[in-house]
C-alpha positions as CSV (number, residue, x, y, z in Angstrom):
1,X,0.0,0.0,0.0
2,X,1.4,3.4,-0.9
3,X,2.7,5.4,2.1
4,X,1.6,2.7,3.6
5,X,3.5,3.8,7.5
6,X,2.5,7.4,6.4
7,X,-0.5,7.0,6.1
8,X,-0.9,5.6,9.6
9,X,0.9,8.9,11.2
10,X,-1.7,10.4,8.9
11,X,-4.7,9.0,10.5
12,X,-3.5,9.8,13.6
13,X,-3.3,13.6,13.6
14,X,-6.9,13.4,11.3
15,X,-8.4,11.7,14.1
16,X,-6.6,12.7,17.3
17,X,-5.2,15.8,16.8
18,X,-8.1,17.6,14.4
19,X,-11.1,15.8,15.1
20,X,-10.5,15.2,18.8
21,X,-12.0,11.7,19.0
22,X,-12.5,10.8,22.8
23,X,-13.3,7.4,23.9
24,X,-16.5,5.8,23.4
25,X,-17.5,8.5,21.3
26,X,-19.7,6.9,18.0
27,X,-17.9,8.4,14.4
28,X,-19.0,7.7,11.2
29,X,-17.1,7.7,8.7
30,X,-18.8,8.2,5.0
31,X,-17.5,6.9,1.4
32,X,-18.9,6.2,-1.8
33,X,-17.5,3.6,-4.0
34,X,-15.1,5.4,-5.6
35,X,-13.1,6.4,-2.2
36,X,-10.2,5.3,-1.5
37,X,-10.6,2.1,0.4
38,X,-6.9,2.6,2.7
39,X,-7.9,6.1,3.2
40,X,-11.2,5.1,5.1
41,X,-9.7,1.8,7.2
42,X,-6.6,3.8,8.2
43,X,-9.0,6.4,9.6
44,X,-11.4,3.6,11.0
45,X,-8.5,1.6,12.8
46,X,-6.9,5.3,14.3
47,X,-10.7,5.8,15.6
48,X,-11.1,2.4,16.9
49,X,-7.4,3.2,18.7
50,X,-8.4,6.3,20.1
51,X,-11.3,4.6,22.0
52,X,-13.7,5.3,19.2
53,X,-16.4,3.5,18.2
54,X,-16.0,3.3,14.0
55,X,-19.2,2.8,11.7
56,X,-17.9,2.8,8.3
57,X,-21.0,3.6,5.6
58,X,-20.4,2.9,1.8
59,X,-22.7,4.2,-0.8
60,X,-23.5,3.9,-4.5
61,X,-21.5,7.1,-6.0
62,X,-24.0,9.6,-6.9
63,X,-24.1,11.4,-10.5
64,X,-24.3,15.2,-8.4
65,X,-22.8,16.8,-5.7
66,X,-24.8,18.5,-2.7
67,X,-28.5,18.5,-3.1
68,X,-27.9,16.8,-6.9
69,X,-27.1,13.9,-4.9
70,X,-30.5,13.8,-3.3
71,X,-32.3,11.0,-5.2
72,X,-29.4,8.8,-5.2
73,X,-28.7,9.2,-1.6
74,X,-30.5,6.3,0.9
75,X,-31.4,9.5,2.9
76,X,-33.4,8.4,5.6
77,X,-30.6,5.5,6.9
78,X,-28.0,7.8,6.5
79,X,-29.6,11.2,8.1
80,X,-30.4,8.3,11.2
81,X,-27.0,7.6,11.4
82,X,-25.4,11.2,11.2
83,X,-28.1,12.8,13.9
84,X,-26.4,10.3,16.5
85,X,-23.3,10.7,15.8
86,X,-20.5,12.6,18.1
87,X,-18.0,12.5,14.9
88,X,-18.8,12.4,11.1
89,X,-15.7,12.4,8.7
90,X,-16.6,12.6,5.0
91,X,-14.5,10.5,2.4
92,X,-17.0,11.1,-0.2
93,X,-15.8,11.9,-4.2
94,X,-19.4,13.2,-4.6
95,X,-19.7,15.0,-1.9
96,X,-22.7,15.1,0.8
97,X,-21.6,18.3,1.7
98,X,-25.2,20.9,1.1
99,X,-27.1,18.1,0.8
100,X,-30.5,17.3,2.1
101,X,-28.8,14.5,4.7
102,X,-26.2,17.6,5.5
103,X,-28.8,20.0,6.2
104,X,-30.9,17.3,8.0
105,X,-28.1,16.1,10.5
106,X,-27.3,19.9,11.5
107,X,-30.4,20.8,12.1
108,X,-31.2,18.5,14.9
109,X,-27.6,17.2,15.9
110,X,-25.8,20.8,17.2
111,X,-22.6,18.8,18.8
112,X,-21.3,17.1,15.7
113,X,-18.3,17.3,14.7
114,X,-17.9,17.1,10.8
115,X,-14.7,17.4,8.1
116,X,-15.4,17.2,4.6
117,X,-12.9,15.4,3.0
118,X,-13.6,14.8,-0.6
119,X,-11.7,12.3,-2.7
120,X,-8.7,11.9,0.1
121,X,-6.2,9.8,-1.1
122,X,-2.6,8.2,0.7
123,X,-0.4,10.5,-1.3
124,X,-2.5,13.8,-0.5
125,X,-3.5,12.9,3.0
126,X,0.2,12.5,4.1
127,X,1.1,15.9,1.8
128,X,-1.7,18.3,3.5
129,X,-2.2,16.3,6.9
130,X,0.7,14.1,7.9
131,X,3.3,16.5,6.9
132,X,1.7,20.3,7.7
133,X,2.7,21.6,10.9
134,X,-1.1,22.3,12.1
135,X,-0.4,24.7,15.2
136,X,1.9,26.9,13.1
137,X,-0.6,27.0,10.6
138,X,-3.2,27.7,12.8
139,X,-1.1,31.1,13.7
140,X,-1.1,31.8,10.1
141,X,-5.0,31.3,9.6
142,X,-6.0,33.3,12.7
143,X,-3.6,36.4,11.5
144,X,-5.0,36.6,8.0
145,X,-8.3,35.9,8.9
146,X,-8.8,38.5,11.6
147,X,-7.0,41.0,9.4
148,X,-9.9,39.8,6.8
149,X,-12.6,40.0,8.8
150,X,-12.0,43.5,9.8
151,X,-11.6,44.9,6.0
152,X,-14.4,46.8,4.5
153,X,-13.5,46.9,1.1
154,X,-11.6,44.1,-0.8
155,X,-10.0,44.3,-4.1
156,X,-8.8,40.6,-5.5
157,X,-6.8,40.6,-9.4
158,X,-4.8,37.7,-10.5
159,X,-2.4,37.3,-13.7
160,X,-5.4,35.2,-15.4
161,X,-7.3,38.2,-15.8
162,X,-9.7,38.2,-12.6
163,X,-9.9,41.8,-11.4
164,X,-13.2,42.3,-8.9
165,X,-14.0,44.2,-5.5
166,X,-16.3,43.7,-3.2
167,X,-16.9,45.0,0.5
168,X,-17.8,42.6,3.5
169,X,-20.8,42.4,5.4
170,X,-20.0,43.3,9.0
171,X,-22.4,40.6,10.2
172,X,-20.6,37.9,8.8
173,X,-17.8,36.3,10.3
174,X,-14.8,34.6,8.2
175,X,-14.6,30.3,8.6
176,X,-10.8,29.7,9.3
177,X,-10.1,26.0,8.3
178,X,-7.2,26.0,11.5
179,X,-7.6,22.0,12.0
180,X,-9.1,23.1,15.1
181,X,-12.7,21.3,14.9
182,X,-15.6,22.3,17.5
183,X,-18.7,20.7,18.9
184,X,-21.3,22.0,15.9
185,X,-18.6,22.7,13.3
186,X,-18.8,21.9,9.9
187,X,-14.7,21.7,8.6
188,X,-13.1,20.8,6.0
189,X,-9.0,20.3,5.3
190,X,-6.9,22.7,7.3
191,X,-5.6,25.6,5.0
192,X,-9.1,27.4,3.9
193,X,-10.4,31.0,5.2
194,X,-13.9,31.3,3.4
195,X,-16.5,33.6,4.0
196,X,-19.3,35.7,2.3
197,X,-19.2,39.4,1.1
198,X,-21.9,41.6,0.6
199,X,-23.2,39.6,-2.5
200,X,-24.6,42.9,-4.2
201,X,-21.1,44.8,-4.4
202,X,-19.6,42.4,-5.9
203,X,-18.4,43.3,-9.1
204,X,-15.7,42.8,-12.1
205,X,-14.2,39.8,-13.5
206,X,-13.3,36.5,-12.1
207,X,-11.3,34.2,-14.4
208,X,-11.2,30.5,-13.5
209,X,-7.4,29.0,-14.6
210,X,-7.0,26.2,-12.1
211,X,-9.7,24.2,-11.9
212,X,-13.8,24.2,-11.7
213,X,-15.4,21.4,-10.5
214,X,-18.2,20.4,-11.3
215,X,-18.7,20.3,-13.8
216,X,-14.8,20.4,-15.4
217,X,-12.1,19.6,-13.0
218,X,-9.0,20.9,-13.8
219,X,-8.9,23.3,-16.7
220,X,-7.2,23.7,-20.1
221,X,-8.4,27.3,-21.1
222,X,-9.8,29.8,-18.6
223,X,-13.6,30.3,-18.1
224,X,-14.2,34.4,-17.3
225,X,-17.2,35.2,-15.2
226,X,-18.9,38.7,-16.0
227,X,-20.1,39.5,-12.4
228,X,-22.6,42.1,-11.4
229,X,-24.1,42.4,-8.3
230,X,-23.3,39.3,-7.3
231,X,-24.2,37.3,-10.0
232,X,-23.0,35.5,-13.1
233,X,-23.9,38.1,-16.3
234,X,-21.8,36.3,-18.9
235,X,-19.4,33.6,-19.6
236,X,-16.4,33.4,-21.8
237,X,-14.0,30.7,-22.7
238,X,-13.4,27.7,-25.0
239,X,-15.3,24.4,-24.5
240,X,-15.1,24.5,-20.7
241,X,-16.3,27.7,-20.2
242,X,-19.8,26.6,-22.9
243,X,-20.0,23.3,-20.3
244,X,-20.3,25.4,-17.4
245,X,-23.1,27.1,-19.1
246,X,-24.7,24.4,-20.2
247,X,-24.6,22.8,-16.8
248,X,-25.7,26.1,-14.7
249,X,-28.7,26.2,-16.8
250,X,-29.2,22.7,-16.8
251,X,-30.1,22.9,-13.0
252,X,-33.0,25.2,-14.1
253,X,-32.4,27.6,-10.9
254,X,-31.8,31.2,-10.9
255,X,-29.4,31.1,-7.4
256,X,-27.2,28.9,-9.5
257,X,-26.0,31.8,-11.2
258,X,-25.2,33.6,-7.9
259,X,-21.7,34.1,-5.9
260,X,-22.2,31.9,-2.8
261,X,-18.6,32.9,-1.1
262,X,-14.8,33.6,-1.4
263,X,-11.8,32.0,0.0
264,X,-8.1,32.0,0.3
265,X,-5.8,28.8,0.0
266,X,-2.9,28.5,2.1
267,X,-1.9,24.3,2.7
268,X,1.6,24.1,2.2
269,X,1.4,20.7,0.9
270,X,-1.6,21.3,-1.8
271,X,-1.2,21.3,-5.5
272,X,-3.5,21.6,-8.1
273,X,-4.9,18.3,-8.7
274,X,-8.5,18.4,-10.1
275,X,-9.8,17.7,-6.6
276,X,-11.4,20.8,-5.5
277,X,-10.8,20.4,-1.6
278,X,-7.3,20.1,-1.9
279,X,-7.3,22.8,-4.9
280,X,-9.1,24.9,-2.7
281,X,-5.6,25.3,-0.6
282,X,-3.6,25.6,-3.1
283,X,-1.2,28.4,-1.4
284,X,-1.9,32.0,-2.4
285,X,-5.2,31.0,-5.1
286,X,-8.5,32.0,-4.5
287,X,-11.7,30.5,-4.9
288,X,-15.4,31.0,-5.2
289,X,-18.0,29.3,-4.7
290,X,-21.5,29.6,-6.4
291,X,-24.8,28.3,-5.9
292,X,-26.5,27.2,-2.5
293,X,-24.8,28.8,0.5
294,X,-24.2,26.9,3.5
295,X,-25.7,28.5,7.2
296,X,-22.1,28.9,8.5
297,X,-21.5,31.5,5.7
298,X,-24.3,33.7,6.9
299,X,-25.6,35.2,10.2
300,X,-28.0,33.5,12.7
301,X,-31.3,35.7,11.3
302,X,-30.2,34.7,7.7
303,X,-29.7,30.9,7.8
304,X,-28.6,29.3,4.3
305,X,-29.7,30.4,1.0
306,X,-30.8,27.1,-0.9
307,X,-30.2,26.3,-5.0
308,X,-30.2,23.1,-6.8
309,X,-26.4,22.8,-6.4
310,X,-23.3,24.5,-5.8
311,X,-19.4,24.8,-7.3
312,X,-16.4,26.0,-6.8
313,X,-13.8,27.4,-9.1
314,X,-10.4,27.9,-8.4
315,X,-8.1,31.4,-9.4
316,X,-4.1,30.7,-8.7
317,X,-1.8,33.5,-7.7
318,X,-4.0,35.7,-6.6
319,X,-3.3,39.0,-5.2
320,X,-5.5,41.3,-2.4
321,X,-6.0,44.4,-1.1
322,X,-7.6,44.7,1.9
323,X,-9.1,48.6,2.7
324,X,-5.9,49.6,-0.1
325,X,-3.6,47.2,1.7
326,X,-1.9,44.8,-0.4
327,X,-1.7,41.1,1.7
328,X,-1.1,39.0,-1.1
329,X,1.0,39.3,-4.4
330,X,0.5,36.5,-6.8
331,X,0.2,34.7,-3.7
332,X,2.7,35.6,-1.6
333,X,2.3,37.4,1.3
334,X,3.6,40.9,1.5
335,X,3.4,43.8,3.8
336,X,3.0,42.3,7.1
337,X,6.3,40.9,8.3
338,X,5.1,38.2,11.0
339,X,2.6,36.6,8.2
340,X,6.0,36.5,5.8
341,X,7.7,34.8,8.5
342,X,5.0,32.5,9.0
343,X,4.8,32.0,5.4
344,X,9.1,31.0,4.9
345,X,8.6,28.5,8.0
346,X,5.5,26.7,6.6
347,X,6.5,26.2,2.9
């Protein structure tokens, strides 16, 4: 088995040292059949070592993601399982992430702990778990997303051609990905800040040059969004950037066309694969998200905002302003010396 004692140390800090697993607790541990089989009993035997109790559930893989998943989903046994559980770690490709059986397990179970970690396999588990130094990157997180947080106005170009601004909503807080998971958290694999803007100021260009999934993956030509007011105007781009159309409108839902939330990437062992959590943190990109927008995005009064689906698209080298105040260039931190120190030590 590849990384076969590296994958065990792997495990370990997954379940120990972000997750927190005490003993007796119940985790459930999700997978569809095209998951990687050592990924999910590594985790299962570091749960059943830390006192755990492990319930390993296999599904058919759906042909959608989130609430497209819906009719292929055994919803009822798996929402049954999920609403008990202290621990629920996602090995999903097709992620259950936004989908009805998400939705349905955090409405009525507010002490789970969940990590969404879509299509983990040994070689990137050991790159963006085993081998990251989580406290230090914890530091990192915390530091930019504070400084985030407190912005107003946001201005975020890359070499691809995105050039947008946007200012925050002072209601919203920003989701740090530390590896630090809480009772009632929903987290996914340390190296993310995310949150949602204003959606109505958000205008300019966003070009997509890493990847876009779905529907795509990764991406041979760029795919340039048209944004105004928060929503998806026009789309421009070879093949990939017509199959994004296509598939927008396929969905036959207006929010589909609507910004859901940005994010920064900052994993030190993430590279641009074609699987969107780990391109997600892909260090100094940025990414957006469109579609349905989870609770944790929003404030208490607002809840979520549901569509049919959501996706993610990915913008490398990305450089921000925050209130005039450059943070990234091409993604690499400038301007504030105890982030660039940060920075040298994690990479």
């Amino acid at each position: 088995m590849a990384y076969d004692f590296e994958l065990g140390l792997s495990g370990r800090t997954l379940v120990r040292d972000i997750m927190r697993v005490k003993k007796g607790e119940n985790v459930v541990i999700t997978a569809d059949t095209n998951s990687n089989e050592d990924v999910v009993k590594a985790t299962a035997t570091e749960v059943f070592s830390a006192g755990g109790k492990p319930m390993v559930i296999w599904t058919a893989t759906p042909e959608g993601v989130g609430k497209a998943a819906d009719d292929m989903l055994p919803q009822k046994t798996l929402t049954g399982a999920l609403k008990e559980a202290d621990v629920w770690i996602e090995f999903n490709e097709q992620w259950l992430l936004y989908s009805t059986v998400f939705d349905k397990t955090f409405e009525t179970n507010h002490k789970i702990r969940y990590i969404c970690l879509v299509e983990m396999n040994p070689d990137m588990m050991v790159r963006t778990i085993g081998r990251v130094d989580i406290p230090k990157l914890a530091k990192f997180l915390k530091i930019v997303g504070e400084k985030t947080e407190n912005a107003k106005k946001i201005k975020v170009t890359s070499p691809a051609g995105t050039d947008l601004e946007f200012e925050n909503h002072p209601e919203r807080t920003v989701s740090i990905r530390t590896g630090e998971v809480e009772d009632g958290m929903a987290a996914m694999l340390p190296g993310q800040i995310s949150w949602a803007p204003r959606f109505e100021t958000i205008n300019g260009t966003i070009v997509f040059d890493g990847s876009l999934v779905p529907p795509i993956g990764l991406l041979d030509n760029p795919i340039e969004l048209t944004i105004e007011k928060g929503k998806i105007i026009d789309i421009k781009g070879g093949w990939e950037a017509q199959e994004f159309k296509d598939w927008l409108e396929s969905l036959d839902d207006e929010m589909m066309f609507r910004l859901a939330h940005m994010a920064y990437g900052f994993n030190p062992g993430a590279k641009l694969t074609g699987n969107i959590v780990e391109d997600e943190r892909i260090w100094g990109g940025t990414e957006w998200g469109i579609g349905n927008v989870g609770a944790q995005h929003l404030d208490e009064r607002e809840g979520g905002i549901d569509a049919a689906s959501h996706c993610d698209g990915i913008c490398t080298n990305s450089s921000v302003w925050l209130d005039g105040k450059q943070l990234l260039d091409e993604g690499k931190i400038v301007n504030f010396p105890e982030l660039i120190k940060l920075e040298k030590e994690l990479l």
